[in-house]
PyMOL Python script that loads the backbone (N, CA, C, O; Angstrom):
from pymol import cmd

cmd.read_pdbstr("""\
ATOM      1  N   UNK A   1       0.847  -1.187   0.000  1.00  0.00           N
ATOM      2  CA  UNK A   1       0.000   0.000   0.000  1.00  0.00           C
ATOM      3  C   UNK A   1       0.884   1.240   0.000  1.00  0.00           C
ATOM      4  O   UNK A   1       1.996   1.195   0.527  1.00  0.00           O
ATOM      5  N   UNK A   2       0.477   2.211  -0.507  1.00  0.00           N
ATOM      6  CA  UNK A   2       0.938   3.123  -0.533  1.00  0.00           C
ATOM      7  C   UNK A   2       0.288   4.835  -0.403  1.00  0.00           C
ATOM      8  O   UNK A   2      -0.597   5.026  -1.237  1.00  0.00           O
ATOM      9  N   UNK A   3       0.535   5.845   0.333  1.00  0.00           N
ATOM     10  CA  UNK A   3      -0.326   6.712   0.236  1.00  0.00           C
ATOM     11  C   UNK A   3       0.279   7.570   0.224  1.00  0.00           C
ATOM     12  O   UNK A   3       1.469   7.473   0.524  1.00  0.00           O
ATOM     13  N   UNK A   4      -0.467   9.168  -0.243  1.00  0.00           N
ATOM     14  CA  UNK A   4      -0.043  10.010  -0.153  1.00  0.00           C
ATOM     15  C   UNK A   4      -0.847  11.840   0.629  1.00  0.00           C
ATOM     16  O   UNK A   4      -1.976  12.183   0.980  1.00  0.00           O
ATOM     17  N   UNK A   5       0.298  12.416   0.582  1.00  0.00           N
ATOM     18  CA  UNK A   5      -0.888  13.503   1.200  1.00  0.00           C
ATOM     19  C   UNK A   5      -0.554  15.095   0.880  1.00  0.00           C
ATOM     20  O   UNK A   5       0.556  15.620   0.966  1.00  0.00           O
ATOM     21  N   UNK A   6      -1.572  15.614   0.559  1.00  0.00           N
ATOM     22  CA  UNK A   6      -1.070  16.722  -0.368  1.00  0.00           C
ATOM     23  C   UNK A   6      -0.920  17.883   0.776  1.00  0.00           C
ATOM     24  O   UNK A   6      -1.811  17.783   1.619  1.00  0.00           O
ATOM     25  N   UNK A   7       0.196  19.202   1.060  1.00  0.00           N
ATOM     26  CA  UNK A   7       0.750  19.915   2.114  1.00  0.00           C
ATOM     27  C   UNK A   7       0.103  20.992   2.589  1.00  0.00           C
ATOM     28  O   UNK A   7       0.624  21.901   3.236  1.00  0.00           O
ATOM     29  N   UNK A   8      -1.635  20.858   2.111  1.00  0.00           N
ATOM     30  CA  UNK A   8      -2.455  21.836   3.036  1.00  0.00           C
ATOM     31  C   UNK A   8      -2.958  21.589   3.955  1.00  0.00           C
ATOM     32  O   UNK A   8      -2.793  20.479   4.461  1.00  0.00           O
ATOM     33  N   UNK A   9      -3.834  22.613   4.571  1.00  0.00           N
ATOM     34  CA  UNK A   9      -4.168  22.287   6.106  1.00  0.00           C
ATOM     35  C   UNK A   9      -5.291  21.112   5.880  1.00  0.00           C
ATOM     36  O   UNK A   9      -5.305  20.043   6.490  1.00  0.00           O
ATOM     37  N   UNK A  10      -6.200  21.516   4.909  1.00  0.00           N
ATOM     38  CA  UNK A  10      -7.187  20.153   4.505  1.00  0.00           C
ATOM     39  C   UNK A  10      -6.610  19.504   3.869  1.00  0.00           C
ATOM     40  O   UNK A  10      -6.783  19.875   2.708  1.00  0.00           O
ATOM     41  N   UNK A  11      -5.832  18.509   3.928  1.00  0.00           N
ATOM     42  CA  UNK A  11      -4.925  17.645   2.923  1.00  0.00           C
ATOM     43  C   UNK A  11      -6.007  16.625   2.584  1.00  0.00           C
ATOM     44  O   UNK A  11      -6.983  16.425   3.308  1.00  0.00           O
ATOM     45  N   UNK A  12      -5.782  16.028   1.500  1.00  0.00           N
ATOM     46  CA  UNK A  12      -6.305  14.796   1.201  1.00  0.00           C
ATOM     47  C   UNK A  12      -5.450  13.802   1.086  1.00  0.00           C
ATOM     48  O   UNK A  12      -4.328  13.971   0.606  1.00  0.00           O
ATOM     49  N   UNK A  13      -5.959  12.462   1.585  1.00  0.00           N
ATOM     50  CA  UNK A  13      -4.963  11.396   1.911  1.00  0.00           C
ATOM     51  C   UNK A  13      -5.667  10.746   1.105  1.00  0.00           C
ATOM     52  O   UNK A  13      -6.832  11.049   0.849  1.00  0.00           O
ATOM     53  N   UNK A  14      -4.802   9.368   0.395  1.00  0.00           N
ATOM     54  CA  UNK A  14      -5.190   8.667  -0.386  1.00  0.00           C
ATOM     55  C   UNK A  14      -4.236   7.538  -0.173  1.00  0.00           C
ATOM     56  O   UNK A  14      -3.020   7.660  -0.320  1.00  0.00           O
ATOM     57  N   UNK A  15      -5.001   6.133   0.277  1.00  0.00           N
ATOM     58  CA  UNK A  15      -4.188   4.818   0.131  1.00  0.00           C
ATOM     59  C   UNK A  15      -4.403   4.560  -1.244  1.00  0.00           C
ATOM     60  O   UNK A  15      -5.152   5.175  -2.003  1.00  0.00           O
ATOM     61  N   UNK A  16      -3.485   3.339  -1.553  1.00  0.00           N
ATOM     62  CA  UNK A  16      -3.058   2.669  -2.869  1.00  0.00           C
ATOM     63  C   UNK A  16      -2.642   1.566  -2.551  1.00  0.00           C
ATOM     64  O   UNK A  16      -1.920   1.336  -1.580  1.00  0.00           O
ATOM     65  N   UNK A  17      -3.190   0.526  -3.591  1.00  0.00           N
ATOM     66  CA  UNK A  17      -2.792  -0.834  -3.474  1.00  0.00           C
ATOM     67  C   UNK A  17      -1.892  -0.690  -5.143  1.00  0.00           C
ATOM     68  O   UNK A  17      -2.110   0.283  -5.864  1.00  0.00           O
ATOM     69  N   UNK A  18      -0.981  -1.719  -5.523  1.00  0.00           N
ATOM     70  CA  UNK A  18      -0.347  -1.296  -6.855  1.00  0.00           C
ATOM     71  C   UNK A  18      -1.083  -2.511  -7.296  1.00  0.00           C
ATOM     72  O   UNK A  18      -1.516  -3.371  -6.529  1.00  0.00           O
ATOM     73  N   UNK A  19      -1.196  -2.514  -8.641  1.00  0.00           N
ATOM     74  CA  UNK A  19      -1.512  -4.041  -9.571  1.00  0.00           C
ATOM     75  C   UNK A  19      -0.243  -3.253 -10.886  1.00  0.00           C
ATOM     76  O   UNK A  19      -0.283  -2.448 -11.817  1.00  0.00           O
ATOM     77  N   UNK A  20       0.630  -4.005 -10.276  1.00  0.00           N
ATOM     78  CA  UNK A  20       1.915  -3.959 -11.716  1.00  0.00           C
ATOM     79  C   UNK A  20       2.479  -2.587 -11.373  1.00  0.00           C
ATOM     80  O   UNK A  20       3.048  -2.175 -10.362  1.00  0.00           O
ATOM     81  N   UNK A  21       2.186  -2.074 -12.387  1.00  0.00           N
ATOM     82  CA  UNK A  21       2.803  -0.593 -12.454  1.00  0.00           C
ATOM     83  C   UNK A  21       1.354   0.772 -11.792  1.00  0.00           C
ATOM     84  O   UNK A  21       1.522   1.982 -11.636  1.00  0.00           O
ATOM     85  N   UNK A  22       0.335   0.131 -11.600  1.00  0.00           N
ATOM     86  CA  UNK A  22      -0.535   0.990 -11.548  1.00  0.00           C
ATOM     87  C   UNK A  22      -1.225   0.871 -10.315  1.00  0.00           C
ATOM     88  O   UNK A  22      -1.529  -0.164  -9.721  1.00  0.00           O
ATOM     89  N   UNK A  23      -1.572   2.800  -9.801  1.00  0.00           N
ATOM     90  CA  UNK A  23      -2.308   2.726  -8.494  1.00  0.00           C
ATOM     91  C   UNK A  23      -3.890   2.630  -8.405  1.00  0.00           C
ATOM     92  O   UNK A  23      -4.666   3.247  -9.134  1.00  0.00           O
ATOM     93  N   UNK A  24      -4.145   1.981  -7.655  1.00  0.00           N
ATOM     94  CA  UNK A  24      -5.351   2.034  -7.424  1.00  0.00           C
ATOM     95  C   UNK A  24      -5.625   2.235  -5.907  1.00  0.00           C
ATOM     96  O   UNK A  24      -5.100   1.614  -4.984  1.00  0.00           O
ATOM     97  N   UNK A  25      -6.637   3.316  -5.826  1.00  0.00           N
ATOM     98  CA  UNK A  25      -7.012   3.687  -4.405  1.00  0.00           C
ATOM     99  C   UNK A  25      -7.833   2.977  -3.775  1.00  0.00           C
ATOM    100  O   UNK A  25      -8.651   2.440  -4.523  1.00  0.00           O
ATOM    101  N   UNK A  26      -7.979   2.704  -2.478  1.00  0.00           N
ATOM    102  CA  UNK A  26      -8.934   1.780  -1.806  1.00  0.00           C
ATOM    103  C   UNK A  26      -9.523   2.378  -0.789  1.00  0.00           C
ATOM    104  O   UNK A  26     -10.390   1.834  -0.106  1.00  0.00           O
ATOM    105  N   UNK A  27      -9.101   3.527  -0.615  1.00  0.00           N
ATOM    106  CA  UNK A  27      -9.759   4.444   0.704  1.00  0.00           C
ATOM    107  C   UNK A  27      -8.692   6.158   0.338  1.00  0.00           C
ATOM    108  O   UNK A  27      -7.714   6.529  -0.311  1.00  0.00           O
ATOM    109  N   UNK A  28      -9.608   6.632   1.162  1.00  0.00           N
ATOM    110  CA  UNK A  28      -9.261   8.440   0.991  1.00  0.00           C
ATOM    111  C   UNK A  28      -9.755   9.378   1.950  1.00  0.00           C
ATOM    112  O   UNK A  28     -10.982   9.447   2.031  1.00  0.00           O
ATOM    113  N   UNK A  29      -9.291   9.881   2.457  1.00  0.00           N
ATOM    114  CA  UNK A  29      -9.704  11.027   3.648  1.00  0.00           C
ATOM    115  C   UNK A  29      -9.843  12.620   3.274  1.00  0.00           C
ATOM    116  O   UNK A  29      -9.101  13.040   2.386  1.00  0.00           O
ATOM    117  N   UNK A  30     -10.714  13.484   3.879  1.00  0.00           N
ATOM    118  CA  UNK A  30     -10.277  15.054   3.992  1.00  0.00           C
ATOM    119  C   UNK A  30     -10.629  15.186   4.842  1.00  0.00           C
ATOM    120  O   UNK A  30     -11.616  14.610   5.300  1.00  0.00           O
ATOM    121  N   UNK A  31      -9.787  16.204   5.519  1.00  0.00           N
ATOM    122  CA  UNK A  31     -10.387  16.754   6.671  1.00  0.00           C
ATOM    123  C   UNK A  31     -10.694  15.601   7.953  1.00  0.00           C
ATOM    124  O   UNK A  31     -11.698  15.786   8.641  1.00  0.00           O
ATOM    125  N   UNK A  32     -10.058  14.762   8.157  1.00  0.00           N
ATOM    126  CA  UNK A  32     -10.627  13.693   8.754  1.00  0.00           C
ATOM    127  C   UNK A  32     -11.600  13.245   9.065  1.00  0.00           C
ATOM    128  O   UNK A  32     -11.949  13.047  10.229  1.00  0.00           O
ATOM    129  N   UNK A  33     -12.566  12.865   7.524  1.00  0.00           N
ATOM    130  CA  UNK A  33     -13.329  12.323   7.393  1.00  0.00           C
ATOM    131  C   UNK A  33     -12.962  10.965   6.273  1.00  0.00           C
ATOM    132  O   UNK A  33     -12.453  11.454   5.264  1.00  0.00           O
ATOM    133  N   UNK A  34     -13.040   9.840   6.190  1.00  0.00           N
ATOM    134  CA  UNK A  34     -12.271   8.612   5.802  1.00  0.00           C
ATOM    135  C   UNK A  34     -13.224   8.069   4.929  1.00  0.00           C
ATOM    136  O   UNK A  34     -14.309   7.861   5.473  1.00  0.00           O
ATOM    137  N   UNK A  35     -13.130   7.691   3.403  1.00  0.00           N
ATOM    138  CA  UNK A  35     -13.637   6.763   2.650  1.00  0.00           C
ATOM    139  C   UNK A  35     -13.026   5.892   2.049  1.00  0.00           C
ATOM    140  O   UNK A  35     -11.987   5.855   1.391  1.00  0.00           O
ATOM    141  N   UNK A  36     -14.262   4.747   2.532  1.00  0.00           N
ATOM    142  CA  UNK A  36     -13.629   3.501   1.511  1.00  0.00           C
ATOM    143  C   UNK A  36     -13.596   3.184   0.318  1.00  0.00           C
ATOM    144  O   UNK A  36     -14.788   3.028   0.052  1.00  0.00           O
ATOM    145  N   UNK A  37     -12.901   2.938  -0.783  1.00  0.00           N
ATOM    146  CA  UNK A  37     -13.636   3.023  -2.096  1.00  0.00           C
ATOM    147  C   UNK A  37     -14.242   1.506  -2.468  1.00  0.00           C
ATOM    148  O   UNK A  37     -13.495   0.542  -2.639  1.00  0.00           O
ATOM    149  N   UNK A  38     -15.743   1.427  -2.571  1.00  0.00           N
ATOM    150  CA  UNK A  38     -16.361  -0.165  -3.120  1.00  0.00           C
ATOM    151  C   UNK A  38     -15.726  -0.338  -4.677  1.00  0.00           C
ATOM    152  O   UNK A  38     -15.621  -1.497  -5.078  1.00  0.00           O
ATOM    153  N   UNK A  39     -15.390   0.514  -5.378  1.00  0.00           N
ATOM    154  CA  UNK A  39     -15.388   0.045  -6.676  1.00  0.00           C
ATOM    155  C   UNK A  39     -14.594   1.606  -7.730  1.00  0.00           C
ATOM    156  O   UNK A  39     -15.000   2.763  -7.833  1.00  0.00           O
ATOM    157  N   UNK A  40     -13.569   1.023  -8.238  1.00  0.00           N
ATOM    158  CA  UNK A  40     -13.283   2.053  -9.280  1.00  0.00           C
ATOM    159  C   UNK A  40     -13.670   1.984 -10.524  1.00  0.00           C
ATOM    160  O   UNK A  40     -12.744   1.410 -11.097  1.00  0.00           O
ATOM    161  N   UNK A  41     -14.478   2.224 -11.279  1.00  0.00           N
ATOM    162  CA  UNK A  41     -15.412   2.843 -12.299  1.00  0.00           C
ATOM    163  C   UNK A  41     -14.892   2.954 -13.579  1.00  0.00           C
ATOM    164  O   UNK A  41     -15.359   2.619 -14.668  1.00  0.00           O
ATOM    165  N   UNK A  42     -13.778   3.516 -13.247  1.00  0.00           N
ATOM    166  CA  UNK A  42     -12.783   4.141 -14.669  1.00  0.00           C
ATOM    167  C   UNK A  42     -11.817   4.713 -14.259  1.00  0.00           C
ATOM    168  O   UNK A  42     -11.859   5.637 -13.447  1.00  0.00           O
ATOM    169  N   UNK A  43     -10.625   4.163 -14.852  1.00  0.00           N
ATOM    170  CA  UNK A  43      -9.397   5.253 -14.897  1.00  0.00           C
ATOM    171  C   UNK A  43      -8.527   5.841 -16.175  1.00  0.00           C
ATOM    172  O   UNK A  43      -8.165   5.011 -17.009  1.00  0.00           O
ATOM    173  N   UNK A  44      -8.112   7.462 -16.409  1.00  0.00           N
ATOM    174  CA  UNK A  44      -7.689   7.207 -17.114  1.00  0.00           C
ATOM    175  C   UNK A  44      -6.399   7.922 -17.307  1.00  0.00           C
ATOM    176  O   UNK A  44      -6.388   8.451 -16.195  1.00  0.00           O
ATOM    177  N   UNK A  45      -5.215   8.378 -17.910  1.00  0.00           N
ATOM    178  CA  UNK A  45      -4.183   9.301 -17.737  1.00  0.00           C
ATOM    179  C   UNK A  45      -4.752  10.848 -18.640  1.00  0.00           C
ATOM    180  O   UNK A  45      -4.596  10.843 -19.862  1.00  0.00           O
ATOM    181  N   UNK A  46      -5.214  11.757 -18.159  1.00  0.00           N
ATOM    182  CA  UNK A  46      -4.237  13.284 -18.440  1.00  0.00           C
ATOM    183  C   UNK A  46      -3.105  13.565 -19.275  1.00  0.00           C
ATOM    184  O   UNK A  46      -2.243  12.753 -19.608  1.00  0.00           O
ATOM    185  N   UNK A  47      -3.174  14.783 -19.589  1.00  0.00           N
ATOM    186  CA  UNK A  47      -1.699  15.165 -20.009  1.00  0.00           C
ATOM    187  C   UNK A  47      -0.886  15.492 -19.017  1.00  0.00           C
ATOM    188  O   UNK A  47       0.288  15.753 -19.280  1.00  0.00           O
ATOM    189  N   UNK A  48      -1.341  15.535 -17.755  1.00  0.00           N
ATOM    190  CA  UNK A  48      -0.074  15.732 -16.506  1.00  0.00           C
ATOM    191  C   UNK A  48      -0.854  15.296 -14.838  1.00  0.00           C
ATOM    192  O   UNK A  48      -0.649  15.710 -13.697  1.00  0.00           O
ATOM    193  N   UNK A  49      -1.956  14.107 -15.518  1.00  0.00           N
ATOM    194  CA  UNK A  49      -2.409  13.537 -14.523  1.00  0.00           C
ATOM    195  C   UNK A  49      -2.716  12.209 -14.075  1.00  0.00           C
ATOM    196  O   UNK A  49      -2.048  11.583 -14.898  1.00  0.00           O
ATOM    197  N   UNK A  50      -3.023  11.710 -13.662  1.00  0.00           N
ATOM    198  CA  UNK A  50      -4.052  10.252 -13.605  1.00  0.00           C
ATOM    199  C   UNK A  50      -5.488  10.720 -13.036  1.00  0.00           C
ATOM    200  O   UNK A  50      -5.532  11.626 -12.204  1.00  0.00           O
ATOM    201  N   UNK A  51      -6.310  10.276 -13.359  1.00  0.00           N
ATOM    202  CA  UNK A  51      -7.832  10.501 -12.818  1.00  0.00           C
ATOM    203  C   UNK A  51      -8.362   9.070 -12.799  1.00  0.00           C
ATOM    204  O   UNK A  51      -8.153   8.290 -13.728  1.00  0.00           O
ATOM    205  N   UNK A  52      -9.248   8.670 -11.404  1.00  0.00           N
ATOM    206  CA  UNK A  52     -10.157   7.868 -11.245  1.00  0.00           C
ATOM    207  C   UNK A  52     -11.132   8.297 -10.762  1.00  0.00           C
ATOM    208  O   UNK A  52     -11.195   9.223  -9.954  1.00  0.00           O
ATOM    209  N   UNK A  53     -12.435   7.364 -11.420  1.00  0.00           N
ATOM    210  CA  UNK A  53     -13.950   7.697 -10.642  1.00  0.00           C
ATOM    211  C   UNK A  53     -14.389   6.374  -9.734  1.00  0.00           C
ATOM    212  O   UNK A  53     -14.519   5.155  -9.848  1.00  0.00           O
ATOM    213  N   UNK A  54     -14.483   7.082  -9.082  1.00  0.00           N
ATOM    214  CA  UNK A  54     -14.745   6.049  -7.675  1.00  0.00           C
ATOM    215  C   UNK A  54     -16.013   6.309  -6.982  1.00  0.00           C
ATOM    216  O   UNK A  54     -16.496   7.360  -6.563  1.00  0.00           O
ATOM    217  N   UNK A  55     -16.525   4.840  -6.960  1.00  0.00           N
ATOM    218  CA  UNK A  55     -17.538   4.834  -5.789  1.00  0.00           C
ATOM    219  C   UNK A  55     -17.532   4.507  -4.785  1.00  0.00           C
ATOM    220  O   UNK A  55     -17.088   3.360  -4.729  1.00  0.00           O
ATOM    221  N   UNK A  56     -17.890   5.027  -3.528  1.00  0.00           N
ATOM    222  CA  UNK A  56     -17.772   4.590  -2.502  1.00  0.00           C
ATOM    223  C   UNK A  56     -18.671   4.013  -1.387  1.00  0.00           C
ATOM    224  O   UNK A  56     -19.851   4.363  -1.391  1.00  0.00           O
ATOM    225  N   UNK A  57     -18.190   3.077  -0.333  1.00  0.00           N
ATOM    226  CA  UNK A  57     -19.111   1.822   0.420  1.00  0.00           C
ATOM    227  C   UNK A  57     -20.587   2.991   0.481  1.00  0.00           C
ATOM    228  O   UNK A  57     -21.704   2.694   0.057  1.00  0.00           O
ATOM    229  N   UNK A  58     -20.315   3.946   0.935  1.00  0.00           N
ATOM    230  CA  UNK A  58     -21.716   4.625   0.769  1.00  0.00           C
ATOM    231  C   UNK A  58     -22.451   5.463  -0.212  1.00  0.00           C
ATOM    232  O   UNK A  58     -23.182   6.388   0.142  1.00  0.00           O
ATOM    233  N   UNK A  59     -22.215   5.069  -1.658  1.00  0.00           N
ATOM    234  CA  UNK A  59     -22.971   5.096  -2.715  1.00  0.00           C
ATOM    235  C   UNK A  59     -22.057   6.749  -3.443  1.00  0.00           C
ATOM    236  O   UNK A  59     -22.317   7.180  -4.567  1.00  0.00           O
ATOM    237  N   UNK A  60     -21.401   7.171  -2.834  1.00  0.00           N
ATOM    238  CA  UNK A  60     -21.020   8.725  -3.197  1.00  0.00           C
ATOM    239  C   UNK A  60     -20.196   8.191  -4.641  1.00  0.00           C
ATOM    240  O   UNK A  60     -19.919   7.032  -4.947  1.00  0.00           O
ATOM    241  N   UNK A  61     -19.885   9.589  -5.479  1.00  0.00           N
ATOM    242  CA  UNK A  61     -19.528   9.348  -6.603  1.00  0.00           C
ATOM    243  C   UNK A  61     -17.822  10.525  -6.762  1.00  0.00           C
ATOM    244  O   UNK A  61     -17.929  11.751  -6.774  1.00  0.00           O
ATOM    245  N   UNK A  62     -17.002  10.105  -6.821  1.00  0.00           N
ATOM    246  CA  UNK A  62     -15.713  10.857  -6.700  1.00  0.00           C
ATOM    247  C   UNK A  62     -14.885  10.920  -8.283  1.00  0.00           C
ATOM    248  O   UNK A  62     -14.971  10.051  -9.150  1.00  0.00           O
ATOM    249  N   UNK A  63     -14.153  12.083  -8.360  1.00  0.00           N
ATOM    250  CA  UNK A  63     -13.213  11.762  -9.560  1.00  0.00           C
ATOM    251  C   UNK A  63     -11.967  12.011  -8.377  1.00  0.00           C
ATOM    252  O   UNK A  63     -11.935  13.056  -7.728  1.00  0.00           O
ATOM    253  N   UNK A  64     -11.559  11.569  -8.301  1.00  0.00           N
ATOM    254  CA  UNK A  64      -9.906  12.148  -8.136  1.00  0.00           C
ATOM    255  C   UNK A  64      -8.514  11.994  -9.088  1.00  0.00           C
ATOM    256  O   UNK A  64      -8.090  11.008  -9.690  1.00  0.00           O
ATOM    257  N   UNK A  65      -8.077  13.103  -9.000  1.00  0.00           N
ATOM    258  CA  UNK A  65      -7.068  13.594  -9.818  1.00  0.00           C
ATOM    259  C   UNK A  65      -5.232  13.652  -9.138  1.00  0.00           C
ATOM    260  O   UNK A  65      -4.852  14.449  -8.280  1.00  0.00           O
ATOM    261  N   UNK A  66      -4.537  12.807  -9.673  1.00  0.00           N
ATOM    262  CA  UNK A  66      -3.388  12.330  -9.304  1.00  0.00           C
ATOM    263  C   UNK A  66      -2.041  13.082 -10.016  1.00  0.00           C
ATOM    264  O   UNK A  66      -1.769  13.046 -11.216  1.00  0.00           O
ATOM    265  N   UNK A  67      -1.251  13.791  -8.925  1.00  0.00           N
ATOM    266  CA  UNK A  67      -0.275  14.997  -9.875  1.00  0.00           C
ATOM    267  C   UNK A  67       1.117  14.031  -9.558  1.00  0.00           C
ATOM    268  O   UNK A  67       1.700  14.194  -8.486  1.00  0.00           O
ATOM    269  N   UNK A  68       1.592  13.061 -10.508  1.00  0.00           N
ATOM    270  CA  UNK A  68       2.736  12.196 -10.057  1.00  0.00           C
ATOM    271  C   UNK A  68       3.730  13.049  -9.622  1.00  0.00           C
ATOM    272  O   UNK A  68       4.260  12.783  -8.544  1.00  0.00           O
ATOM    273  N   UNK A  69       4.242  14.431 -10.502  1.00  0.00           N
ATOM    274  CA  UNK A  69       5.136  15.101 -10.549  1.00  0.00           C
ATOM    275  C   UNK A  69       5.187  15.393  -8.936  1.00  0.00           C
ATOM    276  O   UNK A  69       6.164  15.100  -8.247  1.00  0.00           O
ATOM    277  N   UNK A  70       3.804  16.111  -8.350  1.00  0.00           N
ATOM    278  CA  UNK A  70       4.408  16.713  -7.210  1.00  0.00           C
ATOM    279  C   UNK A  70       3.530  15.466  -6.095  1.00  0.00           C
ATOM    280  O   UNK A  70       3.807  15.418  -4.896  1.00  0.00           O
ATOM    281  N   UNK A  71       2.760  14.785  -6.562  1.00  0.00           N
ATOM    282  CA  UNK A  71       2.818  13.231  -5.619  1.00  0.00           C
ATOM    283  C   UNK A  71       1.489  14.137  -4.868  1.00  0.00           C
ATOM    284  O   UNK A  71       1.161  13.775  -3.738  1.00  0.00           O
ATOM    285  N   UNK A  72       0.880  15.090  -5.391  1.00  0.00           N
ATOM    286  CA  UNK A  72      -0.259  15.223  -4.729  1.00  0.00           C
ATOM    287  C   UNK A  72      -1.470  14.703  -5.400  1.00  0.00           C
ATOM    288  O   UNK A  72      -1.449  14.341  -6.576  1.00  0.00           O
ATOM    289  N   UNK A  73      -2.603  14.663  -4.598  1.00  0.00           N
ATOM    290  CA  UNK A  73      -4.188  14.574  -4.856  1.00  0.00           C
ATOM    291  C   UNK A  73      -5.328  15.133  -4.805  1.00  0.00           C
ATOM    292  O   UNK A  73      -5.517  15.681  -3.719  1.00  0.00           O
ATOM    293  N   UNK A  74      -6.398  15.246  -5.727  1.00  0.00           N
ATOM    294  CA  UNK A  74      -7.512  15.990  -5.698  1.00  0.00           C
ATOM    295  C   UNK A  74      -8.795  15.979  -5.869  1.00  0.00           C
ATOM    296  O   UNK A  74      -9.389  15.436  -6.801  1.00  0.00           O
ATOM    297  N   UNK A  75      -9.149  16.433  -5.191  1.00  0.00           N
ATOM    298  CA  UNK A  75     -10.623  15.848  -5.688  1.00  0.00           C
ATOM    299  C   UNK A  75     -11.588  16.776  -6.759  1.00  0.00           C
ATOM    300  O   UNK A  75     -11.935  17.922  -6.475  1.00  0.00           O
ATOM    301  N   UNK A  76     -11.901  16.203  -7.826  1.00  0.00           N
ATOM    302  CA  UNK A  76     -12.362  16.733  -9.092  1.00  0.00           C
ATOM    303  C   UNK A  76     -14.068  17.320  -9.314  1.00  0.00           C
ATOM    304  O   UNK A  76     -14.549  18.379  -9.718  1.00  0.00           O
ATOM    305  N   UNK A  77     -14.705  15.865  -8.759  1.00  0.00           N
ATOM    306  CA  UNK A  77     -15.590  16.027  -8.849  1.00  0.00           C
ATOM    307  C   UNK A  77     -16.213  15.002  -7.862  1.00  0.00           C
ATOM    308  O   UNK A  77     -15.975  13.794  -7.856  1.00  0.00           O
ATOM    309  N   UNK A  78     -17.290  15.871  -6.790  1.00  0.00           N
ATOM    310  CA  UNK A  78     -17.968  15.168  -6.064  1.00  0.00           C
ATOM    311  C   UNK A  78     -19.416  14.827  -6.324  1.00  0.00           C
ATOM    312  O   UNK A  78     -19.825  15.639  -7.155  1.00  0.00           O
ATOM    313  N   UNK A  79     -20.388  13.970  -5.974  1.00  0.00           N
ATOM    314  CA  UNK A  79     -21.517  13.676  -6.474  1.00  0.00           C
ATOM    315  C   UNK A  79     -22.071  12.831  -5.067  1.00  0.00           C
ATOM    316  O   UNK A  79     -21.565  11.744  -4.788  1.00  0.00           O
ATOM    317  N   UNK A  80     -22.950  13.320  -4.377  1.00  0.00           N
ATOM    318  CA  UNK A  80     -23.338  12.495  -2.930  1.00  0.00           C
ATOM    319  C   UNK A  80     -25.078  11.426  -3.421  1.00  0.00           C
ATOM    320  O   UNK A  80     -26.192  11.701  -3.866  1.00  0.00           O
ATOM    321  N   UNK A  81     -24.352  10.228  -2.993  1.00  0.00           N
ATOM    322  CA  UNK A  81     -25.681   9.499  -2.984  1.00  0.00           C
ATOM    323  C   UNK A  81     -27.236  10.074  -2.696  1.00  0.00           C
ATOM    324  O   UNK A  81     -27.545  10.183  -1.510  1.00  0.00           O
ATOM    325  N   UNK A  82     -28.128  10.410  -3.604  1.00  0.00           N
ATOM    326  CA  UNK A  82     -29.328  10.468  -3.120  1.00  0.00           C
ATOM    327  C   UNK A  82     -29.968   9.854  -1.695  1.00  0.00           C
ATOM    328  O   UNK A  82     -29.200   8.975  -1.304  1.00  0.00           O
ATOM    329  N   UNK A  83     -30.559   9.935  -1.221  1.00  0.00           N
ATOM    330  CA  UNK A  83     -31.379   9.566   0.313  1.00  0.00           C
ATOM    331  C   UNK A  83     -32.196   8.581  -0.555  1.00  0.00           C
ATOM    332  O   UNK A  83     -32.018   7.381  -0.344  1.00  0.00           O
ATOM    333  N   UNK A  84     -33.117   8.982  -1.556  1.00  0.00           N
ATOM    334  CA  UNK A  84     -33.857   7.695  -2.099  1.00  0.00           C
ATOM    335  C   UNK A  84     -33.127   6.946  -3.183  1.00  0.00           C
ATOM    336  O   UNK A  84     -33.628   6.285  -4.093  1.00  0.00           O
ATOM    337  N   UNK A  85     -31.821   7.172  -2.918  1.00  0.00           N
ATOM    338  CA  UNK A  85     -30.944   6.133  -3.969  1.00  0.00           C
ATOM    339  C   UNK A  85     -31.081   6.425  -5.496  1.00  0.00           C
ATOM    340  O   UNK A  85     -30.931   5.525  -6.323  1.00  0.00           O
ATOM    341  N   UNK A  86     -31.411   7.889  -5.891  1.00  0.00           N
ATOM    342  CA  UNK A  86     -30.785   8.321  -7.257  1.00  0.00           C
ATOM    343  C   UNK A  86     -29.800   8.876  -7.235  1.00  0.00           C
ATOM    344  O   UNK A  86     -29.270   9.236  -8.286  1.00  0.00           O
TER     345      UNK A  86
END
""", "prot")
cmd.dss("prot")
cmd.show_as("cartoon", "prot")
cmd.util.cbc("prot")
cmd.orient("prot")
C-alpha cells in the first residue's frame, strides 16, 4: 500500500494498493473524514495527470485527480448518494 498527502491544512490522503505498475485507491480522507472506495469505475491518464472515478461503500460518486510530478491529490468532482438512492 501506498499513500499520499497533499501539504495543506485540509490535505487529502489517499491509500493505494499497486496491480503492476498501476495505483489504485482503496480508501481516501479530507479533513478527517475517511472513505472507503467499493469500486473504481474508470481510470484514465491526463496530459499531466491520472484521474479515477470512484464509488464509494456509501454510494457517493468521486473523480480524483493524481499529480505524479508533485505526488499530490484531488478531488475533481464530487456527487453524494441520493437519500432515495438516485
Amino acid at each position: 500500500m501506498t499513500a499520499s498527502r497533499a501539504g495543506r491544512a485540509n490535505s487529502l490522503y489517499v491509500e493505494c494498493r499497486r496491480e503492476g505498475s498501476t495505483l489504485v485507491p482503496v480508501r481516501f480522507g479530507l479533513s478527517g473524514s475517511e472513505r472507503e472506495v467499493a469500486e473504481v469505475l474508470d481510470s484514465w491518464p491526463g496530459k499531466d495527470h491520472l484521474y479515477f472515478k470512484l464509488r464509494t461503500t456509501d454510494g457517493d460518486l468521486y473523480i480524483l485527480r493524481f499529480d505524479a510530478a508533485r505526488a499530490e491529490w484531488e478531488i475533481t468532482v464530487f456527487r453524494a448518494e441520493a437519500a432515495d438512492g438516485r
